[in-house]
TIRO-2110 file (N, C-alpha, C; in Angstrom, 1 decimal):
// TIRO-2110
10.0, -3.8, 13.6, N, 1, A
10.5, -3.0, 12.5, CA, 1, A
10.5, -1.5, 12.9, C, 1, A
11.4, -0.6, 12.6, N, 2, A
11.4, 0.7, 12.8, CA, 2, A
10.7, 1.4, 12.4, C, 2, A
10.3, 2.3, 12.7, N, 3, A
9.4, 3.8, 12.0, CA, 3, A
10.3, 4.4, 11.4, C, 3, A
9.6, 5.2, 10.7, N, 4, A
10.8, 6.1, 10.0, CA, 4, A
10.1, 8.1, 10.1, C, 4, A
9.2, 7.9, 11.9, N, 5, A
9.2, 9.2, 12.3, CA, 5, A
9.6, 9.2, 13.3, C, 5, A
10.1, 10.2, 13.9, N, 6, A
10.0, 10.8, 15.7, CA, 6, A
9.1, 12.0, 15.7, C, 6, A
9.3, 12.3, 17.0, N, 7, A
8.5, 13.7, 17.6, CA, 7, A
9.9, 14.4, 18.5, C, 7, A
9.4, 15.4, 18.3, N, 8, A
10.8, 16.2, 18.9, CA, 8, A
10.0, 17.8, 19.1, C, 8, A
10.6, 18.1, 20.7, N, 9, A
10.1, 19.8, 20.8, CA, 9, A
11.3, 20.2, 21.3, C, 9, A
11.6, 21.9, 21.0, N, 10, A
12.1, 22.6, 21.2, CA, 10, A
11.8, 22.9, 22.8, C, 10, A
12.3, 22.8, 23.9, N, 11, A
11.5, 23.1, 25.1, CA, 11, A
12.4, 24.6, 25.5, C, 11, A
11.3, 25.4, 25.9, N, 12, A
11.2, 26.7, 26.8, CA, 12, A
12.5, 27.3, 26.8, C, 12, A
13.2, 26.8, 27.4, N, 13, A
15.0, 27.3, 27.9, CA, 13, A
15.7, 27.0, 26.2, C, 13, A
15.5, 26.9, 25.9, N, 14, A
16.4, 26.6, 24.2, CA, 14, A
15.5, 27.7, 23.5, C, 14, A
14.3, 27.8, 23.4, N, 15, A
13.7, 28.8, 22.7, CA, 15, A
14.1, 30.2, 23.0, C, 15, A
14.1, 29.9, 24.2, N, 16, A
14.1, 31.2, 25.3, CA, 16, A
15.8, 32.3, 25.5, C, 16, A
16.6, 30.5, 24.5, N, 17, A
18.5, 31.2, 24.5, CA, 17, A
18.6, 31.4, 23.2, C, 17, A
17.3, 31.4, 22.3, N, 18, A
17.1, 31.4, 20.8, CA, 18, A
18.4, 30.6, 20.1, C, 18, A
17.9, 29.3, 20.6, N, 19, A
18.9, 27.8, 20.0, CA, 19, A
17.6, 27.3, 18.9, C, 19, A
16.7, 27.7, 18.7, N, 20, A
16.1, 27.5, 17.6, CA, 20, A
16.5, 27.1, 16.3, C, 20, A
17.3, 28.2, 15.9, N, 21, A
18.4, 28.0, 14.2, CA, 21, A
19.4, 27.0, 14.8, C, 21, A
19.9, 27.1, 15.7, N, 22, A
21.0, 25.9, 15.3, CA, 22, A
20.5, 24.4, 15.6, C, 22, A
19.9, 24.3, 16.6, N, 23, A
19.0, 23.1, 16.6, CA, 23, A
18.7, 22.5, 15.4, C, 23, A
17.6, 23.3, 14.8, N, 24, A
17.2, 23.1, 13.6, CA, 24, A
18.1, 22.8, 12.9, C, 24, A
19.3, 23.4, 12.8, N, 25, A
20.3, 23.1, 11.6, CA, 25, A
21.1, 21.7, 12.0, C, 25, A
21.2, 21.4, 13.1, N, 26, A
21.8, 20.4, 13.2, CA, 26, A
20.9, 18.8, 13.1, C, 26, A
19.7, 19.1, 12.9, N, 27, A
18.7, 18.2, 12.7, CA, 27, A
18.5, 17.9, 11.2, C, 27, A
18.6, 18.8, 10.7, N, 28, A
18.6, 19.0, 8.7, CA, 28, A
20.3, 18.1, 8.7, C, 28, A
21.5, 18.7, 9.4, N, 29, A
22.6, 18.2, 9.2, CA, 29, A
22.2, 16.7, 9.3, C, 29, A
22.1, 16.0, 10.0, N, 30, A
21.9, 14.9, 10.7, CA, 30, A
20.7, 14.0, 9.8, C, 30, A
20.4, 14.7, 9.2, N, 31, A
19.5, 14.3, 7.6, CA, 31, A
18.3, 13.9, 7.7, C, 31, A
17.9, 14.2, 8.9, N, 32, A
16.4, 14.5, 9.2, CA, 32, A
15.5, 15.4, 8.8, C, 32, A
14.1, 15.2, 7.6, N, 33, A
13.1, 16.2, 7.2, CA, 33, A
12.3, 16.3, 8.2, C, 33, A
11.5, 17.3, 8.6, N, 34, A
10.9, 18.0, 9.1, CA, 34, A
9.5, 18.1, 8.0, C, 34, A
8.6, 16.7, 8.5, N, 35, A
7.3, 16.9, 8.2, CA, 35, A
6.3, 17.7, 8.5, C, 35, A
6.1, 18.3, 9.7, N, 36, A
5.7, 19.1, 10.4, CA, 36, A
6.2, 19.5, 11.4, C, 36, A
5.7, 21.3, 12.0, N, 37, A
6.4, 22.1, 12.8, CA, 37, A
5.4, 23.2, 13.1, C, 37, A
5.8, 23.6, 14.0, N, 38, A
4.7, 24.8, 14.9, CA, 38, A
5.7, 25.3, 16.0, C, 38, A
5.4, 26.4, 16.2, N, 39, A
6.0, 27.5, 16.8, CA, 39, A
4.5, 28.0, 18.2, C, 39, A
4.8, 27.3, 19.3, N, 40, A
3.4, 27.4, 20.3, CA, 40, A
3.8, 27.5, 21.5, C, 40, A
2.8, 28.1, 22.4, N, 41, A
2.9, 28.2, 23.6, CA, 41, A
2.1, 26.9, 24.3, C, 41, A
2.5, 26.0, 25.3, N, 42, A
1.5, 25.2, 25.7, CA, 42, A
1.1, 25.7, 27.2, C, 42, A
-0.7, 25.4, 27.1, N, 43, A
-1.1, 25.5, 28.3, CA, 43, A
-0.6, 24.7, 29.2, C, 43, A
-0.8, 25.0, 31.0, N, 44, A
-0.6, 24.0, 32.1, CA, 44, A
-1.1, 22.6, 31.4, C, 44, A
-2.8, 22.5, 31.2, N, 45, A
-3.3, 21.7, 30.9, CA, 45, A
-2.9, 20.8, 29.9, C, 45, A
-2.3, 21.6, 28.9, N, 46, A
-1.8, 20.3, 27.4, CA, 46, A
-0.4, 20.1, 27.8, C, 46, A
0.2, 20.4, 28.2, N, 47, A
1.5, 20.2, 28.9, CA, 47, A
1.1, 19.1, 30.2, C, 47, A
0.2, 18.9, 30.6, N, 48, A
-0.4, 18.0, 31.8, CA, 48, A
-0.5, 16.7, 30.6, C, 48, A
-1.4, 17.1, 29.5, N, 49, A
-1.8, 16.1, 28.8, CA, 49, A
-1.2, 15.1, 27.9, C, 49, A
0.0, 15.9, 27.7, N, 50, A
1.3, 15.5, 26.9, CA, 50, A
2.1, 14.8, 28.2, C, 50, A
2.4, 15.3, 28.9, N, 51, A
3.4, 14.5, 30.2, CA, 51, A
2.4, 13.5, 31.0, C, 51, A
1.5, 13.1, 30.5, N, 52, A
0.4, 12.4, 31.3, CA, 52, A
0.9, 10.8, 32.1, C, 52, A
1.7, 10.3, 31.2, N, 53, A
2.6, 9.3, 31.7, CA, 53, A
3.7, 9.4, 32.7, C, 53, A
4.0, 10.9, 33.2, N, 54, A
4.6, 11.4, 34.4, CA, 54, A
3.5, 11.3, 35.6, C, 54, A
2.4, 11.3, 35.5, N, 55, A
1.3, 12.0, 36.1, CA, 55, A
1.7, 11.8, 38.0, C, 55, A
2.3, 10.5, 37.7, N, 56, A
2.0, 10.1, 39.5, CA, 56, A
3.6, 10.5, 40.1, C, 56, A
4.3, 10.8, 39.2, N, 57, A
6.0, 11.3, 39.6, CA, 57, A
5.8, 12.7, 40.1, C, 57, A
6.7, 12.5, 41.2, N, 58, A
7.1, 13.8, 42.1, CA, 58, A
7.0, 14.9, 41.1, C, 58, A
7.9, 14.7, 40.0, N, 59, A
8.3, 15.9, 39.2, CA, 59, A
7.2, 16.6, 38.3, C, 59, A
6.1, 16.0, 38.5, N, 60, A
5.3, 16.4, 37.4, CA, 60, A
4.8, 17.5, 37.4, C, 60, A
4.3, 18.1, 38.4, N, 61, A
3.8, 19.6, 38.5, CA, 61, A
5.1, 20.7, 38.1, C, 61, A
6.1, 20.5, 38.7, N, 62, A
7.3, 20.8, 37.8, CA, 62, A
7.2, 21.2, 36.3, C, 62, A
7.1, 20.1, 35.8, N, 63, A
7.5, 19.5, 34.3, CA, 63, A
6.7, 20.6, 33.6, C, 63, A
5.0, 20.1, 34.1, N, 64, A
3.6, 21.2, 33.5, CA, 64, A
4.2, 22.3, 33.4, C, 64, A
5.2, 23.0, 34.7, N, 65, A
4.4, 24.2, 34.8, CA, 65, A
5.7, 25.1, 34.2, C, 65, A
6.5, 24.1, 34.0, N, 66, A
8.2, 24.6, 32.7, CA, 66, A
7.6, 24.0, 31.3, C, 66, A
7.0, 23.7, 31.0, N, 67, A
7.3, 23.3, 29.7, CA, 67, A
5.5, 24.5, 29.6, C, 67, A
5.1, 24.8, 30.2, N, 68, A
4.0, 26.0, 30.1, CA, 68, A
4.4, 27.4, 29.9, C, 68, A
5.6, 27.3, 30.2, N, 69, A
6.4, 28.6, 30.8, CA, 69, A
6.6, 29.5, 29.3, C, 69, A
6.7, 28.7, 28.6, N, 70, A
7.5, 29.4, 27.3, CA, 70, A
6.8, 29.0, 26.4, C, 70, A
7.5, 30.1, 25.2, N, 71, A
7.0, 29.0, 23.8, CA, 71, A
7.7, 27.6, 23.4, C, 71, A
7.5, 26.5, 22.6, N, 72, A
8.2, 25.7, 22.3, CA, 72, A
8.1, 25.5, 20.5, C, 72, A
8.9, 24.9, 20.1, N, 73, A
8.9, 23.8, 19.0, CA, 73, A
8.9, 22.8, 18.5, C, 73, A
7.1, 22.4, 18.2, N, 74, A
7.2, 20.9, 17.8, CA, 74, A
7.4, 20.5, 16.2, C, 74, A
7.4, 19.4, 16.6, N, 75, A
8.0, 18.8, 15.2, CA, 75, A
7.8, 17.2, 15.2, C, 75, A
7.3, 17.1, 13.7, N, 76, A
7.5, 15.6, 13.5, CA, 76, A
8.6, 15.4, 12.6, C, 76, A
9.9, 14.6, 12.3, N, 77, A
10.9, 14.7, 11.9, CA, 77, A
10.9, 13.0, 11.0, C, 77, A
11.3, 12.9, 9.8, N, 78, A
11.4, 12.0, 9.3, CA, 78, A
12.7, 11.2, 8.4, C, 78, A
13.1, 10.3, 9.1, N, 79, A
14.6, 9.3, 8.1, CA, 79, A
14.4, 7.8, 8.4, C, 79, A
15.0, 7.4, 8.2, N, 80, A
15.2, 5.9, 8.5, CA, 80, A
16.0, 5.7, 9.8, C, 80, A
15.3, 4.6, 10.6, N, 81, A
15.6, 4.4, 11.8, CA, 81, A
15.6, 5.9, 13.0, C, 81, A
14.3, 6.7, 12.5, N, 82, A
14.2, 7.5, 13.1, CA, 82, A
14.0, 8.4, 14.6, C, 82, A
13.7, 7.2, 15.3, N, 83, A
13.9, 7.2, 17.0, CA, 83, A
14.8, 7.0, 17.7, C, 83, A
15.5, 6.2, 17.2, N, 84, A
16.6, 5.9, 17.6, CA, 84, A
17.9, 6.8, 16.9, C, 84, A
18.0, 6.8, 15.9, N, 85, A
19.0, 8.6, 15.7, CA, 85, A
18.5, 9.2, 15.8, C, 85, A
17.5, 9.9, 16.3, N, 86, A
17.4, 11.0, 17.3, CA, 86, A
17.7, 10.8, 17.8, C, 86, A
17.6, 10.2, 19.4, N, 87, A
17.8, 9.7, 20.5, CA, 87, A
19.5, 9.8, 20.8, C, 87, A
20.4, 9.3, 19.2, N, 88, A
21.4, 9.6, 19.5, CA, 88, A
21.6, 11.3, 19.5, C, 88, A
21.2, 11.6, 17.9, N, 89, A
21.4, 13.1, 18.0, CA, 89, A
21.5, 14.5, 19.6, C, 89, A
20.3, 13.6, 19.9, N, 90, A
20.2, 14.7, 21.3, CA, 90, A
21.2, 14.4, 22.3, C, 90, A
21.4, 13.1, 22.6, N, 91, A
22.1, 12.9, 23.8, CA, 91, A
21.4, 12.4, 24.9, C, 91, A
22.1, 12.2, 26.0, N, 92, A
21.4, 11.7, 27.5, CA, 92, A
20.7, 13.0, 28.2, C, 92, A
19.8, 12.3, 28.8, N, 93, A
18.9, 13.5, 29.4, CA, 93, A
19.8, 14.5, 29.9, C, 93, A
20.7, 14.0, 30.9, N, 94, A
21.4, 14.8, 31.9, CA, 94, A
22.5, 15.3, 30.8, C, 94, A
22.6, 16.7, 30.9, N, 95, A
23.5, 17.4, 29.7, CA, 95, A
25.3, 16.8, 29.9, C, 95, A
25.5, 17.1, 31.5, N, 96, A
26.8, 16.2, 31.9, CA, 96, A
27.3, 14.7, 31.4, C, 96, A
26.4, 14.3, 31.2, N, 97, A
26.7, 12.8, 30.5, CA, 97, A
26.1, 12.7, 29.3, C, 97, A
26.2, 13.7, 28.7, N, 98, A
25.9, 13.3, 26.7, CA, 98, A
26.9, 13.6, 26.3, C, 98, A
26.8, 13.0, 25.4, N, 99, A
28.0, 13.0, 24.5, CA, 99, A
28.6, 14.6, 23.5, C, 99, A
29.9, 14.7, 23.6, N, 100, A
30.4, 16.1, 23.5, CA, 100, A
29.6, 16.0, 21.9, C, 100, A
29.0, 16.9, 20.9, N, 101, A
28.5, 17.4, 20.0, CA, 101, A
27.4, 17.3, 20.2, C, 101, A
26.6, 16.6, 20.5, N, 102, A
25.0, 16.1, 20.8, CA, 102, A
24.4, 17.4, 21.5, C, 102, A
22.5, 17.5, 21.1, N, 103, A
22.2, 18.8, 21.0, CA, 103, A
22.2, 19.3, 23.0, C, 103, A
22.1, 17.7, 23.7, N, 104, A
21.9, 18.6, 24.8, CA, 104, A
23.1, 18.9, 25.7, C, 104, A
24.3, 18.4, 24.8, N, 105, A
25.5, 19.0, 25.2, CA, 105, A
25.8, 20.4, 24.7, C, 105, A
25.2, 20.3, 23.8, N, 106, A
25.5, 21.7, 23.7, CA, 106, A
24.3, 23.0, 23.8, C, 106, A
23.4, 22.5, 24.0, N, 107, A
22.3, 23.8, 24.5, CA, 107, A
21.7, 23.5, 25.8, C, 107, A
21.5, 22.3, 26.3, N, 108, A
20.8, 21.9, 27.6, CA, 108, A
21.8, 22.9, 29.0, C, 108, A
20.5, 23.2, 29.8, N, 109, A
21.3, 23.9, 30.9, CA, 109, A
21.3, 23.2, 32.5, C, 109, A
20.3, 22.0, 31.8, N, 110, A
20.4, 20.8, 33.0, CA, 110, A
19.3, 19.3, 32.8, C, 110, A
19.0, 18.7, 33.9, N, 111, A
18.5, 17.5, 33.3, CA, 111, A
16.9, 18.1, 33.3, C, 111, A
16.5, 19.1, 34.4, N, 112, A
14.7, 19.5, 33.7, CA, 112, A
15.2, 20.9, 32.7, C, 112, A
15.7, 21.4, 32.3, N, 113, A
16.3, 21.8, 31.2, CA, 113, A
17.1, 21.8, 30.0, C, 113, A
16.2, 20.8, 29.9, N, 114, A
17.7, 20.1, 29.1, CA, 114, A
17.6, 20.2, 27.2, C, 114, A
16.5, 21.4, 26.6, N, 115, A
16.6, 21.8, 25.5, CA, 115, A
15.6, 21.2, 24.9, C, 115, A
15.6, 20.0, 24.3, N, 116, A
14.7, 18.9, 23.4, CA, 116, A
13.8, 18.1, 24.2, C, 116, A
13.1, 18.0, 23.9, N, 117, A
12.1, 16.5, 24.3, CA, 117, A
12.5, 15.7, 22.6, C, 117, A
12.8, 14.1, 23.1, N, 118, A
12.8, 13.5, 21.7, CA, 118, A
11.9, 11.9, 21.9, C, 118, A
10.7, 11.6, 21.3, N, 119, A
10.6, 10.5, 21.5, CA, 119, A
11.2, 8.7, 21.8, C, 119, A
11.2, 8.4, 22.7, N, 120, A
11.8, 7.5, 23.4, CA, 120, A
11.2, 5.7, 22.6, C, 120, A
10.4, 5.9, 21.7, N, 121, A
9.5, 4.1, 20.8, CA, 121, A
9.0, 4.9, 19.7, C, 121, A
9.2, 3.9, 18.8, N, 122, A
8.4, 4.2, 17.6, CA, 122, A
6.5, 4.3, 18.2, C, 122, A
5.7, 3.9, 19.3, N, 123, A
4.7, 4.1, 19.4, CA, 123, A
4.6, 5.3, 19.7, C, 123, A
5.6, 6.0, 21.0, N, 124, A
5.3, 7.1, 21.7, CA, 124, A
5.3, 8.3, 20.5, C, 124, A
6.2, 7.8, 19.4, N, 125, A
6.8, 9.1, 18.1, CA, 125, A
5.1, 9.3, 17.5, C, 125, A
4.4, 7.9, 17.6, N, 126, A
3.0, 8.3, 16.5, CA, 126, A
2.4, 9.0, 17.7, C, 126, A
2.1, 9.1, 19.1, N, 127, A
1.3, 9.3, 19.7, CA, 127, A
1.6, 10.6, 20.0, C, 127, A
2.7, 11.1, 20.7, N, 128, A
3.1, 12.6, 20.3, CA, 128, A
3.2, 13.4, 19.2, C, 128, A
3.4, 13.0, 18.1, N, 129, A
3.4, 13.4, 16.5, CA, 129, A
1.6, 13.4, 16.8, C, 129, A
0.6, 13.1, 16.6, N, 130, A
-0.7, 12.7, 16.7, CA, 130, A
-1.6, 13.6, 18.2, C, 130, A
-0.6, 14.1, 19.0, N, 131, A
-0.9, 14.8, 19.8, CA, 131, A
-1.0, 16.4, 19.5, C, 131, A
-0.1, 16.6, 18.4, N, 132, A
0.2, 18.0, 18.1, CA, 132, A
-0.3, 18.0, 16.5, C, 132, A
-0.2, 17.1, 15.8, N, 133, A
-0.4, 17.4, 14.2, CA, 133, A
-1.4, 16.3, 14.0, C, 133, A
-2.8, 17.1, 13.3, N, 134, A
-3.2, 16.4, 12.1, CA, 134, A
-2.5, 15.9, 11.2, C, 134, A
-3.1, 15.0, 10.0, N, 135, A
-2.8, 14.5, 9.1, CA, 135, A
-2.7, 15.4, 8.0, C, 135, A
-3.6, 16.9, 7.8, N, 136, A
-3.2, 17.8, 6.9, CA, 136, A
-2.4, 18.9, 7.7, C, 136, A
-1.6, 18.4, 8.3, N, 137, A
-0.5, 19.5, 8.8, CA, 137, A
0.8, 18.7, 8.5, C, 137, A
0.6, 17.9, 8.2, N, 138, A
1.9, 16.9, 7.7, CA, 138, A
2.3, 16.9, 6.3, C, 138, A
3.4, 17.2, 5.7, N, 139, A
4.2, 17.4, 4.4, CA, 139, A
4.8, 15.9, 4.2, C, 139, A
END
């Protein structure tokens, strides 16, 4: 059965082209509430801690030390069938092959920049959502 949260961040290069408001708008469009949200900078280390499932990939020291770089936007986002319309919402990692409206066609500036992080299972949505928000940070 489906969840009816995701987890979703704002990553670095989208903050950084202030795709913030439209993002956001196109996630309210798409009829997704926004249970919780924070506006943060993450350390190397919680950016290590969050990508920890990257750990043994080439890319990972990478990943840490861009998604450390900037501020970001997290979010726990809630509708029905929620991981999966996200997943559509955003698009394919690689901005070149998502679909023309989808967010990382239209703000991503590449596949390690590519705007959003969106959770990929209804388990990873609780464990990311749960990585960033308490239970009284949640509406």
């Amino acid at each position: 059965m489906a969840s009816n949260i995701t987890f979703t961040m704002i990553k670095p290069d989208a903050v950084e082209a202030n795709n913030i408001g439209p993002i956001l708008a196109m996630i309210n469009k798409a009829g997704f509430r926004i249970l919780a949200m924070k506006y943060m900078k993450l350390t190397k280390e919680q950016a290590g801690q969050f990508y920890l499932v990257h750990k043994e990939r080439p890319f990972f020291g990478e990943l840490t030390e861009y998604m450390s770089g900037g501020p970001i936007v997290a979010a726990v986002l809630t509708k029905e069938n929620a991981v999966a319309d996200y997943r559509q919402l955003i698009g394919a990692t690689d901005p070149t092959k998502a679909e023309n409206g989808t967010i990382r066609k239209l703000f991503a500036k590449s596949i390690a920049a590519n705007a959003v992080h969106g959770s990929d299972s209804d388990e990873n949505a609780q464990i990311e959502s749960d990585f960033f928000f308490s239970n009284l940070e949640r509406f």
